[in-house]
N, CA, C and O of each residue as an XYZ file, in Angstrom:
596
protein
N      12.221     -0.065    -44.966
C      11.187     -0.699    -44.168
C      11.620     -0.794    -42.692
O      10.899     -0.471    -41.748
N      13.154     -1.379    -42.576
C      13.425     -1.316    -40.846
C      13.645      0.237    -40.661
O      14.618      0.297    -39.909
N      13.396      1.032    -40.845
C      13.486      2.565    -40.357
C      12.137      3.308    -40.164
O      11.702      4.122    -39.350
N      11.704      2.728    -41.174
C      10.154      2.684    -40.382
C       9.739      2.163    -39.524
O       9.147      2.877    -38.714
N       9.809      0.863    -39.274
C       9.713      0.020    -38.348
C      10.509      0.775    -37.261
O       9.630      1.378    -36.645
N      11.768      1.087    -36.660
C      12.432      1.816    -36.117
C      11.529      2.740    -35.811
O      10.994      2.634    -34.708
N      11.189      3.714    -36.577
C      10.511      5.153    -35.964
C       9.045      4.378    -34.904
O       8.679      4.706    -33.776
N       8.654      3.606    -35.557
C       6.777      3.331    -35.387
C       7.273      3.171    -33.523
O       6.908      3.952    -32.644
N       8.040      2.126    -33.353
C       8.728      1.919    -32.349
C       9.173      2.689    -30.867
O       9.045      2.555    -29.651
N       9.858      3.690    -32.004
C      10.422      5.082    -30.979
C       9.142      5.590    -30.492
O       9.192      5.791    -29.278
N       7.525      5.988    -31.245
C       6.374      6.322    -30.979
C       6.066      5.429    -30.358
O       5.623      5.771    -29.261
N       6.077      4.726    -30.472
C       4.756      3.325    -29.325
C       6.028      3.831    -27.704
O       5.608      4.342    -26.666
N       6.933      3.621    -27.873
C       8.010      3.921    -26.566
C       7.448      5.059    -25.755
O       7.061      5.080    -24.587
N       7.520      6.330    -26.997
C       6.933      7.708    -26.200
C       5.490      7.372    -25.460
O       5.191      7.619    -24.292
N       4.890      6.902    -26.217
C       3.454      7.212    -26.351
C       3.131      6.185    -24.909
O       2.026      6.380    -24.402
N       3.997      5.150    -24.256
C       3.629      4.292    -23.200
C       4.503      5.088    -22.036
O       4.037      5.095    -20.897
N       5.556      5.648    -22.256
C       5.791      6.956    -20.883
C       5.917      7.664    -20.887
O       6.952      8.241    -20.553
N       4.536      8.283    -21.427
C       4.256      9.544    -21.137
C       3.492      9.975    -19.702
O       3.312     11.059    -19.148
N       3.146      8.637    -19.387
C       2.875      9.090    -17.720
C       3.917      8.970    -16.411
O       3.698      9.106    -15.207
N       4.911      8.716    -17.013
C       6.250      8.565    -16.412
C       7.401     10.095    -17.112
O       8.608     10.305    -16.988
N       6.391     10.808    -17.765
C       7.300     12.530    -18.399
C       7.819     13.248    -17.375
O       8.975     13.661    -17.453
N       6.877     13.544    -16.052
C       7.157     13.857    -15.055
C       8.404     13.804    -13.974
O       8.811     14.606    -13.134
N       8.883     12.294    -14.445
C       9.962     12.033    -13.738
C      11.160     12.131    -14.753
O      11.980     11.430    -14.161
N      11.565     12.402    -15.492
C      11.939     12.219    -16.967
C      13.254     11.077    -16.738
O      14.319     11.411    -16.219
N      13.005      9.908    -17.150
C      13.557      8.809    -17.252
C      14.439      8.812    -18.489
O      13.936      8.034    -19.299
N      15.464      9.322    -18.934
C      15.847      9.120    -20.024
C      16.589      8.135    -20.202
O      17.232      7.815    -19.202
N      16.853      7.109    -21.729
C      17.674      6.007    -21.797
C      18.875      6.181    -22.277
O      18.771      6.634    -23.417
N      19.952      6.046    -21.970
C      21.125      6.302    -22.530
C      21.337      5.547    -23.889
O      20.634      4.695    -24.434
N      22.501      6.111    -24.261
C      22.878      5.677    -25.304
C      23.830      4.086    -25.323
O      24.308      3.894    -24.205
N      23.961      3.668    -25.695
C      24.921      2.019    -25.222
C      26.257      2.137    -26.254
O      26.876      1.164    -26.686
N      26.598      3.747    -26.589
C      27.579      3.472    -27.266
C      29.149      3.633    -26.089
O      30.325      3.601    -26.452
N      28.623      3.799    -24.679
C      29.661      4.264    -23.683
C      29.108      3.071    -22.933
O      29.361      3.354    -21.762
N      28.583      2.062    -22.941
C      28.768      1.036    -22.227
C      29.083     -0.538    -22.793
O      28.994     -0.838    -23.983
N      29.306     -1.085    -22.169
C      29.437     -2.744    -22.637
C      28.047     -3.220    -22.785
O      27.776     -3.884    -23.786
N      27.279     -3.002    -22.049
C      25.895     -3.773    -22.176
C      25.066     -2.406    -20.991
O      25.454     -1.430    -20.349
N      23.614     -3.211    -21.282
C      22.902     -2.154    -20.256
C      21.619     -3.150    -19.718
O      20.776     -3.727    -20.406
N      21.772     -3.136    -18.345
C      20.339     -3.977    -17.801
C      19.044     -3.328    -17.863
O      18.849     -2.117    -17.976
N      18.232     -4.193    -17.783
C      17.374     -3.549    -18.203
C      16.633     -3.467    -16.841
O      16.884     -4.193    -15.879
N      15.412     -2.208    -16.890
C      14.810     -1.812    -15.814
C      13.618     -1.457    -16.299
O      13.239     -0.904    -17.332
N      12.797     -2.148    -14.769
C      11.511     -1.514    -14.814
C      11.315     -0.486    -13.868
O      12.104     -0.469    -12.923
N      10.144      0.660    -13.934
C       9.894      1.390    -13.390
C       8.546      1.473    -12.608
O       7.569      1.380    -13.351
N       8.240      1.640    -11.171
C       7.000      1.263    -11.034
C       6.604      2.561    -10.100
O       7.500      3.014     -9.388
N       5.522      3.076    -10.075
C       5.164      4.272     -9.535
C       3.782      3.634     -8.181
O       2.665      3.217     -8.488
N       4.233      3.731     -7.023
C       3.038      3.510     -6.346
C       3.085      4.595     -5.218
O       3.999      5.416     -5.132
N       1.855      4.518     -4.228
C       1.378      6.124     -3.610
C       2.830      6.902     -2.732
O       2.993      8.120     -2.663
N       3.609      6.033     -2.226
C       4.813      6.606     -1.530
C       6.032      6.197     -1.716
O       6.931      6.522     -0.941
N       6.282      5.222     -3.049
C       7.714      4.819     -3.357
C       7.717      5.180     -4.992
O       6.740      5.144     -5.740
N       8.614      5.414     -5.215
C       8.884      4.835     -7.259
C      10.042      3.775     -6.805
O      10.899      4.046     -5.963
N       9.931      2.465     -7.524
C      10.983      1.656     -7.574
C      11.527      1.087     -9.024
O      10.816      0.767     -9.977
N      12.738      1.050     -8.962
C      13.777      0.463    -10.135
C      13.832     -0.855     -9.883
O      14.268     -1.285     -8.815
N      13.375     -1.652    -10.888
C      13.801     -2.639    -10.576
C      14.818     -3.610    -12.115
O      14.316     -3.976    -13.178
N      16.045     -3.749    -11.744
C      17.487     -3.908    -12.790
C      17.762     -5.134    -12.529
O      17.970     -5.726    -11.470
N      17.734     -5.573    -14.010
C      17.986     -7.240    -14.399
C      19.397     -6.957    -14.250
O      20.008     -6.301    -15.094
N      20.021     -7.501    -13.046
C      22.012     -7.213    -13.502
C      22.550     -8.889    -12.898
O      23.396     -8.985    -12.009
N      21.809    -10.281    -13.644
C      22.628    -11.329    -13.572
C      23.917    -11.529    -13.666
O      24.404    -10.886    -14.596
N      24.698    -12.188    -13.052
C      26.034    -12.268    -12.686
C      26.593    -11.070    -12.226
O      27.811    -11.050    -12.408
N      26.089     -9.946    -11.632
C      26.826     -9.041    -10.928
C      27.272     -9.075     -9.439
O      26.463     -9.101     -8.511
N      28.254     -9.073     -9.325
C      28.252     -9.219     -7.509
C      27.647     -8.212     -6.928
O      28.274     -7.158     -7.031
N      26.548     -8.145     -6.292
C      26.671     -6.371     -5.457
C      27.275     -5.859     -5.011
O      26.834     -4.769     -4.645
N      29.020     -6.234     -4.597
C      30.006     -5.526     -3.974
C      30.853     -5.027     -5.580
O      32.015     -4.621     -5.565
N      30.105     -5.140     -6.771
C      31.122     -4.662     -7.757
C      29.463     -3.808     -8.350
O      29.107     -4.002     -9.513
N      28.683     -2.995     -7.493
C      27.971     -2.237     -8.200
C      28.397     -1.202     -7.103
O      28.979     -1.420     -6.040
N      27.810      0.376     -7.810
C      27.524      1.522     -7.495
C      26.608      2.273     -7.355
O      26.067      2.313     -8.460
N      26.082      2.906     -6.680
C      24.814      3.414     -6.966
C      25.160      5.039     -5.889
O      25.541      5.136     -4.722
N      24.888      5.885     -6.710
C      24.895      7.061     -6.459
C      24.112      8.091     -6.547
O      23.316      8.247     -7.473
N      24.273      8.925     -5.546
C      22.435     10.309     -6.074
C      23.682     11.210     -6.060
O      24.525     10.869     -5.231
N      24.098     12.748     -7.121
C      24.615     13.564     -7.037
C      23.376     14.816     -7.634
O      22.454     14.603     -8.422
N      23.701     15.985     -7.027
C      22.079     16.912     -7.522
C      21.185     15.867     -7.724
O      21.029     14.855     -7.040
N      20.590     16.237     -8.782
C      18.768     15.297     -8.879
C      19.319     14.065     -9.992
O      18.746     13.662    -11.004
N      20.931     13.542     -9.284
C      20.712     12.150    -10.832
C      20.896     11.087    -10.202
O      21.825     11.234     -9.408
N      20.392      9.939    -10.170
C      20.618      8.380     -9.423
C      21.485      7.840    -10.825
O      21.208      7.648    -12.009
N      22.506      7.736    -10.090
C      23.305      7.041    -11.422
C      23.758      5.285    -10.602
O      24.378      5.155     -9.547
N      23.127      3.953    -11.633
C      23.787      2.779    -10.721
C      25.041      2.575    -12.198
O      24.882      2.750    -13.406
N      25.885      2.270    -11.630
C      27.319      1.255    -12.134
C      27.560      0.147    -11.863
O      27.293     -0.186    -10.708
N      28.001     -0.618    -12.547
C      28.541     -2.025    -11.928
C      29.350     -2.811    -13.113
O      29.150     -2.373    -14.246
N      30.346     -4.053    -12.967
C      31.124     -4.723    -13.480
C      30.472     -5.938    -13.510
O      30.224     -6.456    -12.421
N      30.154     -6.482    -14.481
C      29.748     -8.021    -15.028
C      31.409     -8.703    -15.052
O      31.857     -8.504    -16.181
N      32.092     -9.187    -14.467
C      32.973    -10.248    -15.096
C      33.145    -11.164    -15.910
O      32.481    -12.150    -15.591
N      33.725    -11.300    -16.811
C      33.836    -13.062    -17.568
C      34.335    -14.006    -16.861
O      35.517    -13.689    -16.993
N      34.357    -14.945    -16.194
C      34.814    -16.147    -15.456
C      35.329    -16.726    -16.476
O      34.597    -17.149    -17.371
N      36.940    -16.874    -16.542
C      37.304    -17.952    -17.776
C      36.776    -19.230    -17.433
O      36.311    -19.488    -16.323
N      36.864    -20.202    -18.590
C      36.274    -21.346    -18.478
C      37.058    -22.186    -18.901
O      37.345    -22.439    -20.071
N      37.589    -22.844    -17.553
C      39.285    -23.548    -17.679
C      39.249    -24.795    -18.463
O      40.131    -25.151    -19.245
N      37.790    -25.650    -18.103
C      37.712    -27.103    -18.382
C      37.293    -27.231    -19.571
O      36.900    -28.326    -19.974
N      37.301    -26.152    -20.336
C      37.104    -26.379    -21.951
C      38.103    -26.363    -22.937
O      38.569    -25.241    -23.133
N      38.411    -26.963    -23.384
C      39.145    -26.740    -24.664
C      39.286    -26.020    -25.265
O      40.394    -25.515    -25.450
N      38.182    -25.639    -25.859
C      38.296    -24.341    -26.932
C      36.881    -23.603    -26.840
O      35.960    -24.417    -26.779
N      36.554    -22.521    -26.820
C      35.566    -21.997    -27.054
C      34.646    -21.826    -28.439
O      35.012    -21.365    -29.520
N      33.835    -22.148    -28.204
C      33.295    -22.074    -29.488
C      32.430    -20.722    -29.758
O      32.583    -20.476    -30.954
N      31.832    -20.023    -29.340
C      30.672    -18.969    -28.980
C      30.449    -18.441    -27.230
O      30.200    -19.100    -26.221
N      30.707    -16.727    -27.481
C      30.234    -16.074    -26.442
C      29.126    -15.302    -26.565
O      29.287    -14.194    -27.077
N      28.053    -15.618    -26.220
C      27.211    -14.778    -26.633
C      26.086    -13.882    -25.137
O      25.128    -13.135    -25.335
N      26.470    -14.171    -24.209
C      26.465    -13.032    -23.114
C      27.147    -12.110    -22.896
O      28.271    -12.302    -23.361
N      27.018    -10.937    -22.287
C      27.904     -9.884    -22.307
C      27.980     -9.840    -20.943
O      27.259    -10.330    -20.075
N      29.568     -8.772    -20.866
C      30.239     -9.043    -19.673
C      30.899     -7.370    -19.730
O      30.710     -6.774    -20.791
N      31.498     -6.783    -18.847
C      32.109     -5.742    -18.979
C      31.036     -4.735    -17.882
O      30.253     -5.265    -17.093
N      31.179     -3.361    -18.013
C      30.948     -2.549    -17.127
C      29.703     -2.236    -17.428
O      29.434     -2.792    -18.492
N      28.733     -1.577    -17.000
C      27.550     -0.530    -17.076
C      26.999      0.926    -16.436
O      27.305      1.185    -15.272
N      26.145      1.915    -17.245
C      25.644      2.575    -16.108
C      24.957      2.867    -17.106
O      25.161      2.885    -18.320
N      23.680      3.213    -16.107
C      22.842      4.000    -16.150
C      22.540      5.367    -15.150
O      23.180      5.858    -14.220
N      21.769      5.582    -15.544
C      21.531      7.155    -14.864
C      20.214      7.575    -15.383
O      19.751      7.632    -16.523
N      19.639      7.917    -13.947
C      18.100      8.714    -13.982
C      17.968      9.905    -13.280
O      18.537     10.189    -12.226
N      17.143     10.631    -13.953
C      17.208     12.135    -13.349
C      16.092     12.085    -12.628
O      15.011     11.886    -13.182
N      16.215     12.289    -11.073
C      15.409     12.246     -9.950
C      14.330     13.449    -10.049
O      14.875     14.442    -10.532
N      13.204     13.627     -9.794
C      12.374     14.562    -10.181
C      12.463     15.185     -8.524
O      13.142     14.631     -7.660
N      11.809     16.182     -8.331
C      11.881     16.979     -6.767
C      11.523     16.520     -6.467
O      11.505     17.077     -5.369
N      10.583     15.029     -6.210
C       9.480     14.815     -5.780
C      10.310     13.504     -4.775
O       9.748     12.798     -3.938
N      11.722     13.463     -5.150
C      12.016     12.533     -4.127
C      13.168     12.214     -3.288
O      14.304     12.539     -3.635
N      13.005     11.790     -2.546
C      13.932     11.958     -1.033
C      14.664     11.362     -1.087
O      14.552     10.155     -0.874
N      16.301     12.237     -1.553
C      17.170     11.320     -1.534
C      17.884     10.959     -0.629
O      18.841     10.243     -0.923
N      17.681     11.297      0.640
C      18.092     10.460      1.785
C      18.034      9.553      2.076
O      18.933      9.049      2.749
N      16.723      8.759      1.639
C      16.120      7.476      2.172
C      15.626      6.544      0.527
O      14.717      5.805      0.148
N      16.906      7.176     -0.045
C      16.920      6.063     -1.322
C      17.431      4.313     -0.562
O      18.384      4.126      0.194
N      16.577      3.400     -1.008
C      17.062      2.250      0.041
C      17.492      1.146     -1.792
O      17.011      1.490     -2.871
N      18.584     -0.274     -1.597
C      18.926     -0.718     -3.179
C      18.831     -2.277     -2.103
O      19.373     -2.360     -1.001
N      18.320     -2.974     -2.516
C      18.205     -4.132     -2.086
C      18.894     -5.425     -3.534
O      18.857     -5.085     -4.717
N      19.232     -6.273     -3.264
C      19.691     -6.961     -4.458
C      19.278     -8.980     -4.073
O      19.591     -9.419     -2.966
N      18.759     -9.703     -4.877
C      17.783    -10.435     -4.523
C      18.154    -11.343     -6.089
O      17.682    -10.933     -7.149
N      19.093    -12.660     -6.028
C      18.749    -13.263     -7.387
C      18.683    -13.013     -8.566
O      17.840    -13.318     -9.409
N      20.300    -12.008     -8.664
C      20.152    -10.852     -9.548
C      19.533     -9.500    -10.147
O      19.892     -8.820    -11.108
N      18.546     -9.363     -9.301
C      17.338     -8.538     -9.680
C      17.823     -7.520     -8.713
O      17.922     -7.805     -7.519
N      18.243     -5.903     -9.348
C      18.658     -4.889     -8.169
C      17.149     -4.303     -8.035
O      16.402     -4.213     -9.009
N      16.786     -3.917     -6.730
C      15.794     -3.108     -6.726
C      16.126     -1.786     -5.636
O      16.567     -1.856     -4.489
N      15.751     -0.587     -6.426
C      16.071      0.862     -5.720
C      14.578      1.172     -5.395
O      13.652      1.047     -6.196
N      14.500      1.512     -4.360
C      13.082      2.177     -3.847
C      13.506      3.682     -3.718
O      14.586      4.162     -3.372
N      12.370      4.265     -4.087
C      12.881      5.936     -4.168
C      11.748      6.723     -3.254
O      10.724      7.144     -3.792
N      11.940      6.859     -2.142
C      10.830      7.587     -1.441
C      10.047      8.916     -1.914
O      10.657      9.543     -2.781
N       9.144      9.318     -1.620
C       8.355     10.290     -2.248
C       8.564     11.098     -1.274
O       8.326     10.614     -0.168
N       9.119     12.728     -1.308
C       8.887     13.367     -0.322
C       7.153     13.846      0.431
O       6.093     14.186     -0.094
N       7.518     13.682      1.627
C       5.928     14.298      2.232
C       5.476     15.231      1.114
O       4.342     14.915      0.754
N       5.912     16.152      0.515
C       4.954     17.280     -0.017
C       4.797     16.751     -1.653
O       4.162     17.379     -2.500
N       5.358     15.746     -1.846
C       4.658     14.989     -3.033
C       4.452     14.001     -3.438
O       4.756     13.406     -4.472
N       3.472     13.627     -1.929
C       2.160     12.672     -1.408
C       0.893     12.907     -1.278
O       0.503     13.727     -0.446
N      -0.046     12.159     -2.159
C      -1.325     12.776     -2.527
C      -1.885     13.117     -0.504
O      -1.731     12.407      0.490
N      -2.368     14.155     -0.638
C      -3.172     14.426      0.591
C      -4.847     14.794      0.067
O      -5.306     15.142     -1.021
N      -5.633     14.460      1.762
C      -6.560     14.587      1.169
C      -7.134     15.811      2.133
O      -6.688     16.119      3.238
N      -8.216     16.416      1.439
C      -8.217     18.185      2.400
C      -9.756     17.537      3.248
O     -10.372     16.783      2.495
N     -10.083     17.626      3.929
C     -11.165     17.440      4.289
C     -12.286     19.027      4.098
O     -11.657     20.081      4.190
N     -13.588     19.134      3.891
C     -14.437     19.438      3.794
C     -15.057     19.911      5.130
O     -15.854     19.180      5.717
N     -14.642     21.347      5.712
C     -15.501     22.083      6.331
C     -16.468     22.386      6.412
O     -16.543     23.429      5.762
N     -17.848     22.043      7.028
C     -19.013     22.821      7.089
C     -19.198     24.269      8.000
O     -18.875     24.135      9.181
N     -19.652     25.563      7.619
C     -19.550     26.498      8.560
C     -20.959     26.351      8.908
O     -21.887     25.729      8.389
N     -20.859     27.070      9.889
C     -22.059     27.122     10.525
C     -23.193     28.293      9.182
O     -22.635     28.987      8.333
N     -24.840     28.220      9.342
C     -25.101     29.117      8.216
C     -25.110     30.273      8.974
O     -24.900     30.063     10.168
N     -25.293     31.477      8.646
C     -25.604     32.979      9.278
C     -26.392     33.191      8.932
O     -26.490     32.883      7.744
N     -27.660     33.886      9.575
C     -29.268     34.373      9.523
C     -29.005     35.408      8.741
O     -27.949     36.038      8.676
N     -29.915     35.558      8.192
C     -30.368     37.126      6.692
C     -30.687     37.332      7.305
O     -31.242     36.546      8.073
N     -30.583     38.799      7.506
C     -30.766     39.842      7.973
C     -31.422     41.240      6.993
O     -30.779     42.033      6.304
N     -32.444     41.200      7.159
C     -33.599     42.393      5.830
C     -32.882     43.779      6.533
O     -33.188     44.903      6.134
């Protein structure tokens, strides 16, 4: 029953970005990381932006890199020991390293990738290059030419 449940899952996943195929967002696997933040993806007329739940990260212990067409971010969660306790009873946040990695589609300029970080919340803005920005053609009228018998 949970493997069904499992598959139905993996379909409802496909089936909600498939208008995001274009950019192909793939999710890694979490067997090479400690934990993985989670991200949203938002598509508007001249940016795509990431936006990564990475609480307790310092931004001077993240990474963020474009190599060919891949935006890969990294970063280190620390554990802060916790001196004034006695004994621990339960850890149940995770702590340790991460990455992800997205494969940049042509469509965007990695020069003017900009990562802002705000209350834990990383956000990457991904510019759209000029040539894949909706344009609009305007509509010529010619003049008519007389028939001629």
């Amino acid at each position: 029953m949970l493997d069904l449940l499992y598959q139905l899952e993996q379909r409802m996943g496909r089936s909600f970005n498939e208008p995001l195929r274009a950019f192909e967002w793939p999710v890694p696997e979490a067997a090479t990381t400690a934990w993985l933040p989670l991200v949203d993806i938002f598509e508007e007329p001249d940016v795509i932006r990431l936006v990564a739940e990475v609480p307790g990260v310092r931004p001077e212990d993240m990474k963020i890199s474009v190599e060919a067409n891949l935006l890969t971010v990294k970063g280190t969660k620390e554990q802060v020991a916790e001196e004034k306790a006695e004994k621990v009873h339960r850890y149940e946040r995770t702590y340790g390293a991460f990455e992800r990695t997205f494969r940049l589609s042509a469509s965007i300029d990695p020069n003017k990738i900009k990562a802002t970080y705000n209350l834990g919340v990383l956000t990457i803005t991904l510019p759209k290059a000029e040539t894949a920005k909706p344009h609009l053609i305007r509509v010529e009228v010619t003049p008519e030419k007389a028939l001629t018998a």
